[in-house]
C-alpha positions in Angstrom: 93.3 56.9 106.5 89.9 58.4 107.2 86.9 57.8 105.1 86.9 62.0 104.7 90.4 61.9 103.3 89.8 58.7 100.7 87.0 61.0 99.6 89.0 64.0 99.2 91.2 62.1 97.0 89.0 60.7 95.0 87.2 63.8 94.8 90.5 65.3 93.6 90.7 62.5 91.0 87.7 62.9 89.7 88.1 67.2 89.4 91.1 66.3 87.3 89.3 64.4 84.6 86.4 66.7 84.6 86.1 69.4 81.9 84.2 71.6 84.6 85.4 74.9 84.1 82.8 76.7 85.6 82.8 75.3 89.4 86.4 73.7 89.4 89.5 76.5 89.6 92.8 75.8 90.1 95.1 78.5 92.0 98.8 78.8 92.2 99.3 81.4 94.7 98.4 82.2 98.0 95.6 84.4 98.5 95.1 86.6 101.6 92.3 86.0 104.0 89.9 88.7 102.1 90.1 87.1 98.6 89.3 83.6 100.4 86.0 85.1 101.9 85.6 86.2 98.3 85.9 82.5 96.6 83.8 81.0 99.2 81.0 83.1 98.5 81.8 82.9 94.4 82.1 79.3 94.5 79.0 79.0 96.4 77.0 81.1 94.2 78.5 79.3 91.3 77.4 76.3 91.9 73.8 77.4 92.5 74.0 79.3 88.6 75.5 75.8 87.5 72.9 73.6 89.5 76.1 71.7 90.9 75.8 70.4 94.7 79.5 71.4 95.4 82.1 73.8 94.1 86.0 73.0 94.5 89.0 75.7 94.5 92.5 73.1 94.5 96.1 74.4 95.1 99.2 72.9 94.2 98.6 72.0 90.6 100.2 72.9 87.5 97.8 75.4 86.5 99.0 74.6 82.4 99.1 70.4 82.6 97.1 69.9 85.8 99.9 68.1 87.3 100.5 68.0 91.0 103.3 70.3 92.1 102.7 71.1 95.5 102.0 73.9 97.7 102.7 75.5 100.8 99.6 77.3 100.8 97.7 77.6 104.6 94.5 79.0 105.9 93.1 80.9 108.4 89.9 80.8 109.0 89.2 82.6 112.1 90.0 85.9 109.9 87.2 85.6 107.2 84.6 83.4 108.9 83.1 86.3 110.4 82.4 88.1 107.7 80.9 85.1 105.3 76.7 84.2 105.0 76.1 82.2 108.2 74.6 79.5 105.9 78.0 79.5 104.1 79.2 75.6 104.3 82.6 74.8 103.3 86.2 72.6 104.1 89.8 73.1 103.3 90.9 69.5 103.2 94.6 69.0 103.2 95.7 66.1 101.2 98.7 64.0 100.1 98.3 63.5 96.2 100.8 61.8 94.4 103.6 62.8 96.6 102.3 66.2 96.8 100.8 68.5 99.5 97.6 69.6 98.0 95.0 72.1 99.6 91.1 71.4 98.5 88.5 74.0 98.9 85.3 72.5 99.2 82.0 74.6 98.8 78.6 73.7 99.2 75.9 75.5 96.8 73.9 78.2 98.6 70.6 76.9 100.0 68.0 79.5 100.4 70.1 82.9 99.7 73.4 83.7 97.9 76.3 83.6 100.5 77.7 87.3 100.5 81.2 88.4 102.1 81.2 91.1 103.6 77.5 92.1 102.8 78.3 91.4 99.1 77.7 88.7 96.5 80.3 87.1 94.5 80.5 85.2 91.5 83.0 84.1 89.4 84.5 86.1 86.2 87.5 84.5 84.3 88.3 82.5 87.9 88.1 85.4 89.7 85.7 86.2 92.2 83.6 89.8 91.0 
């Protein structure tokens, strides 16, 4: 396995221990291309308000007990990437985590401006981007 994907997992570990509720969310559902564009740029801007380096949306976890369950979640990029901050910097890293198919969302704190979608800025409110 590659060194990227060791560090997912530990990554993923180490999200699971954390009490980080403000930069860590956990989603059970598939969102649509525009409400991705809108995480990015929430998680992004979250970070920056919590003076974290990286912020993480993970699928396929219980959203109750934090245990893996799976998903079947998938992206496409080509249909939001347009529209993001071109200093937006993020990865969906597919991983196997105890037996599971997990999707991670890494996002990188804005440097310099807030990343806006669509020519606004989003933060997050109760896990939701607003």
């Amino acid at each position: 396995m590659s060194a990227q994907y060791e560090y997912m997992v530990e990554t993923v570990k180490g999200l699971l221990k954390s009490a980080d509720k403000d930069c860590v969310i956990f989603l059970d559902e598939a969102i649509d291309s525009d409400k991705t564009g809108k995480y990015i740029s929430a998680l992004a801007n979250q970070a920056v308000l919590y003076s974290r380096p990286y912020a993480y949306a993970l699928w396929g976890f219980d959203l109750t007990t934090r245990v893996a369950v799976g998903t079947t979640y998938s992206i496409n990029q080509d249909s939001f990437i347009p529209f993001l901050s071109t200093n937006a910097v993020f990865s969906f890293q597919i991983i196997e985590y105890e037996g599971n198919r997990i999707v991670v969302l890494e996002v990188q704190r804005a440097t310099e401006t807030t990343i806006q979608y669509k020519g606004n800025e989003y933060i997050l409110d109760k896990n939701e981007p607003e």
